[in-house]
N, C-alpha and C positions, 0 to 999 in steps of 0.2 A: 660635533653635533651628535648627541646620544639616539641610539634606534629607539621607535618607538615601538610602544610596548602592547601587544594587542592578543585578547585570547580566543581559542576559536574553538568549539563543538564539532563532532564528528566522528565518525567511523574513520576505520581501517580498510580501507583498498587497495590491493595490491598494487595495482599498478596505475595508481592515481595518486594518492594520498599518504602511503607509508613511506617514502622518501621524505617527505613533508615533515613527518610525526618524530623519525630518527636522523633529522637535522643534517640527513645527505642534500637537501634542498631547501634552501633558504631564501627567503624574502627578503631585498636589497634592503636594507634601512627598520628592517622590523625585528624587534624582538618578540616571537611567538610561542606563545602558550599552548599546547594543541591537547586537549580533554578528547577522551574517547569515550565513547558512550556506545553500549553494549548494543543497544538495538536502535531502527530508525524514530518507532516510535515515544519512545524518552526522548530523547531529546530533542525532537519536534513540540512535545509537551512542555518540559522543562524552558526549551526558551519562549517558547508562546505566550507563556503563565508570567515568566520572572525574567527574561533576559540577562541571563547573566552571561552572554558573550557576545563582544562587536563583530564578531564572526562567526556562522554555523551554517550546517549543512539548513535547508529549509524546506518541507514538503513544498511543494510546486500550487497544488490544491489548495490547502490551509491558507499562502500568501496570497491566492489569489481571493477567496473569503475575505481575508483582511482587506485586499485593496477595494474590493467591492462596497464593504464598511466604511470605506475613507478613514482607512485606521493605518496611519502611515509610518509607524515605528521602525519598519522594517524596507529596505533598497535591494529589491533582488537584483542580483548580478546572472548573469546567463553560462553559468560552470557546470558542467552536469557530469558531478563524478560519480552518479552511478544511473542509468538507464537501461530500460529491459520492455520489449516486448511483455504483453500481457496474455495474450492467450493461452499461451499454457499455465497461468493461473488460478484456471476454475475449478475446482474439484468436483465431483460428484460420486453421489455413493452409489454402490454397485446396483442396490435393489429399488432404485429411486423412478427406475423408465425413462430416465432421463438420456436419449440418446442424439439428440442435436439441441441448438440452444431454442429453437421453438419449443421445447420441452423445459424450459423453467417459467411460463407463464403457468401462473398460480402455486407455483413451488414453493419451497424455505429454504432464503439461501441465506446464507452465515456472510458477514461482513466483518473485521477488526472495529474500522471507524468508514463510517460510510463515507467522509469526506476524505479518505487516503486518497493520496493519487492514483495507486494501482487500482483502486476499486473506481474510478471517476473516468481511465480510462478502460476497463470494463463496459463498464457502464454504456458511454461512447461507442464501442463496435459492438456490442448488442443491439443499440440500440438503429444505428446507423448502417449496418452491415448486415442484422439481420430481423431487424423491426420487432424487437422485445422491446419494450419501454422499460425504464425502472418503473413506473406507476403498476404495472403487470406482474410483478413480483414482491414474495412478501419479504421483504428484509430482517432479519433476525442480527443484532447486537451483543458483544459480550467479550469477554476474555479469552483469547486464543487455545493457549494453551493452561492457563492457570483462572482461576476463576475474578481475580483481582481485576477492573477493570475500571478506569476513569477516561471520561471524551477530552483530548486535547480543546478544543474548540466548541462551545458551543455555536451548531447552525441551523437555520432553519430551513425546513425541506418544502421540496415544491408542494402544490397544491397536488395531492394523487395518491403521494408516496408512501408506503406505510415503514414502519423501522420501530420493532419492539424488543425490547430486552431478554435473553434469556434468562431461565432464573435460577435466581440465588444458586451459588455452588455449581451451577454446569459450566463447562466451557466449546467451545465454537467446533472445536476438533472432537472432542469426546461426543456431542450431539450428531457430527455428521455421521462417526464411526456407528454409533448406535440408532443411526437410520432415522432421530427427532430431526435433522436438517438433512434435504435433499442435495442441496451442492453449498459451495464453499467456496468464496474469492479470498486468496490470501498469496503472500507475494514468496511466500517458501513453503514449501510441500507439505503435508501433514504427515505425522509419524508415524500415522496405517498405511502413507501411500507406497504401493510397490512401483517397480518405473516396468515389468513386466506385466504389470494390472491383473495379475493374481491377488485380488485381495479385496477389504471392503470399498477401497475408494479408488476410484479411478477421473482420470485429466476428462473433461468434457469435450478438448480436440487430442483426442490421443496422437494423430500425426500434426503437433500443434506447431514446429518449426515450419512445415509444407506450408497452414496458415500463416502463419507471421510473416512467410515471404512475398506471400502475396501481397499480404496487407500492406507491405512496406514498398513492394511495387509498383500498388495500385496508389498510396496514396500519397509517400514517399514521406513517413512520419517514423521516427524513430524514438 
């Protein structure tokens, strides 16, 4: 009986996934294809759009959009080869006054895709843990790092929320460093950031592991 044959999207994790990828682990009866794709959000896009793999890593958020739409393409399995605490994902820039997170109502804060999961659990302990609403914040859109930017998904936002594009030719990082956006949710550091916060950007929980322990204690979510 021949293996079947099946290709799969994904990243490189050490020690999740790259045994996987250099065929030191192998799947009983499958023959695997394994595509790497450079960052999370391509290939989130690419299979969203065009599905070209019966297997891929899958934003958590976006599937759940889907399920909400009774848009059933897609059977998430419960694998999670890459999870991470959020708090230390906020950025903020130095001259912003932005010194706890009661200080980003009314602010501009930078988002990749406001439906990412990282920004969705953001969202979540702002909103629950320190009663920021997203409807209290103004959302700013756009390209990270490079100005090229397309939504995986189009979704529709609650009634409240605002989320505007920046424009043409700027991007999310180069607005914070240059003080147009006062904080920054994104799920890898920006390239001003110093990790001694000598510089223009700094984390909005600078002792943000102390946070995340708690939060993990108190609510026992990882």
């Amino acid at each position: 009986m021949s293996d079947l044959d099946l290709n799969y999207g994904g990243l490189l994790y050490w020690d999740r996934t790259l045994p996987l990828y250099l065929g030191q682990v192998a799947p009983a009866g499958v023959s695997l294809d394994y595509t790497v794709h450079e960052s999370a959000p391509a290939l989130f896009e690419k299979q969203i759009q065009d599905q070209p793999y019966a297997i891929s890593e899958m934003s958590a958020s976006s599937f759940l959009v889907l399920v909400g739409r009774g848009d059933d393409r897609f059977v998430g399995l419960p694998i999670y080869v890459s999870r991470n605490f959020r708090q230390g994902q906020v950025y903020v820039a130095a001259g912003s006054g932005i010194a706890e997170p009661a200080d980003l109502r009314g602010k501009r804060v930078g988002v990749l895709e406001y439906q990412m999961t990282a920004a969705l659990w953001i969202r979540a302990f702002l909103q629950h843990d320190y009663g920021v609403g997203p409807e209290e914040i103004k959302w700013q859109t756009g390209g990270l790092t490079t100005p090229q930017w397309q939504e995986r998904l189009a979704v529709e936002l609650p009634p409240g929320v605002s989320l505007e594009r920046i424009p043409p030719g700027s991007t999310l990082e180069g607005m914070l460093e240059s003080g147009e956006l006062d904080a920054l949710v994104t799920a890898q550091p920006p390239r001003a950031f110093r990790a001694d916060h000598d510089g223009p950007i700094r984390r909005l929980f600078p002792d943000y592991e102390v946070v995340e322990r708690d939060y993990f204690q108190r609510t026992g979510l990882f």
